[in-house]
N, C-alpha and C positions, 0 to 999 in steps of 0.2 A: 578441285581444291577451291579455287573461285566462288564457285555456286557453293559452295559451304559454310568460306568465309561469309559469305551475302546472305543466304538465309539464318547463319546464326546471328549477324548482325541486329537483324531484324529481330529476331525472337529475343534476343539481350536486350534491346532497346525495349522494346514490345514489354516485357515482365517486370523488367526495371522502372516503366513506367507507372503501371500496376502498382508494387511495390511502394516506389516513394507516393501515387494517392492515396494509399492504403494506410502509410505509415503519415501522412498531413491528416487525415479525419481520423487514425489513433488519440493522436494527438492533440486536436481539438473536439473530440468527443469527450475523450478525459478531462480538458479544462473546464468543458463546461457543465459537467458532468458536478465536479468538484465544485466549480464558483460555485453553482446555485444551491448549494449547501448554507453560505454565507460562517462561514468557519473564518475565526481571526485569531493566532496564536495569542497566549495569555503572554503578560508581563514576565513571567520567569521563564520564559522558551528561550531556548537558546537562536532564534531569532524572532525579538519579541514585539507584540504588538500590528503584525501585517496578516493581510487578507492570506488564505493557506488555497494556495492555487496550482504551483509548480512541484516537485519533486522534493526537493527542499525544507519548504515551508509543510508536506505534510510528513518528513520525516521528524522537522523540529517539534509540532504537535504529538507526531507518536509517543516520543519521547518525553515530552514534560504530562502524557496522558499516564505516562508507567511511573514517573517521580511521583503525581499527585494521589495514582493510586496507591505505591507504596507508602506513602507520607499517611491516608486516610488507616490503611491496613495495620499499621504499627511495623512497617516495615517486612511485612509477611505476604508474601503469593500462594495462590489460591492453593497449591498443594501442599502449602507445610501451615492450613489452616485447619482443623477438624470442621467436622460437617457440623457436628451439633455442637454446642457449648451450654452451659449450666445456666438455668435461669434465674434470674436475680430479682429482689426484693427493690424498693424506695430506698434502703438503704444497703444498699450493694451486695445485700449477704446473701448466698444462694440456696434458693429456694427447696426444700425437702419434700419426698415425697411420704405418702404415708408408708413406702414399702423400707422408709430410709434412705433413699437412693437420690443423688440428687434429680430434678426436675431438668430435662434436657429442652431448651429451644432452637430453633434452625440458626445459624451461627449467617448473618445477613454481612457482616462482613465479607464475609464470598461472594455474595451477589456483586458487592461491585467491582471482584475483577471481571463476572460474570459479561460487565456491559462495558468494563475498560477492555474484553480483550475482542468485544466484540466490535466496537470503533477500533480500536489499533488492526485489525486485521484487513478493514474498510480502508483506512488508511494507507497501511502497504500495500493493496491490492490498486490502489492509484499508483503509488512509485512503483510498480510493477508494471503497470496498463502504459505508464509513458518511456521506463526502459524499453518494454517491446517495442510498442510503436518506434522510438529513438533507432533501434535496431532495425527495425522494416526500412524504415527511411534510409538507414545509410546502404542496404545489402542494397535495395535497390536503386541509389546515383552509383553503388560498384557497378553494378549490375548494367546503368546508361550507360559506364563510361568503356565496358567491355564490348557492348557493342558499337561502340565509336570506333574501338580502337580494330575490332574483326571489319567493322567498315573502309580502315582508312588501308590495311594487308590485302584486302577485297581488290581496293583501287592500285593497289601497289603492282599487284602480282598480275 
């Protein structure tokens, strides 16, 4: 029981160490990963005006990225947008075709949830990369403090 307690000491400290190095360069991978983007939330983010670096700050940019897109869209996302929409004239009127039919153009309003949803997804894929990492780091101080604690039964017993 001894020699059990001791080698699993070692191998819980040993993984645990692992672990939380693992989960310290998560974690400054993704910061800096992020700085060098140079992204500063806008004025209307619900926290506004700062560098978007931590978890936080790039959820508050998600989110004022989905207001600004809805606001450009008339209020519509990309699926309750049609693909093509009628094309219009200098003076708004939509354009016929000789079959009578109206003249259809690509409806470009979609494009830009197109490229809103493809930043928001960059976005959460950072407050994701530092949950994990956040996660690695804590399972592994559980992880030191279990083979502290199979070290200190080791010495008991």
């Amino acid at each position: 029981m001894k020699k059990i307690l001791l080698i699993s000491s070692f191998l819980a400290t040993i993984v645990g160490i692992v672990l939380v190095s693992g989960g310290i360069w998560g974690l400054t991978f993704t910061y800096k990963n992020v700085a060098r983007e140079n992204i500063t939330t806008p004025d209307d983010a619900s926290i506004p005006g700062v560098p978007v670096r931590g978890p936080f700050t790039l959820k508050a940019q998600t989110d004022i990225i989905r207001v600004h897109t809805l606001r450009m869209t008339g209020g519509k996302t990309f699926s309750e947008m049609p693909r093509q929409i009628p094309k219009l004239d200098e003076t708004g009127k939509s354009i016929v075709g000789e079959d009578g039919k109206p003249v259809m153009t690509a409806n470009t309003a979609r494009d830009i949830w197109i490229t809103a949803t493809t930043l928001i997804t960059a976005l959460n894929l950072g407050i994701f990369a530092y949950a994990f990492a956040s996660l690695t780091l804590l399972i592994g101080l559980f992880s030191i403090s279990t083979g502290i604690i199979f070290y200190a039964l080791h010495r008991k017993y």
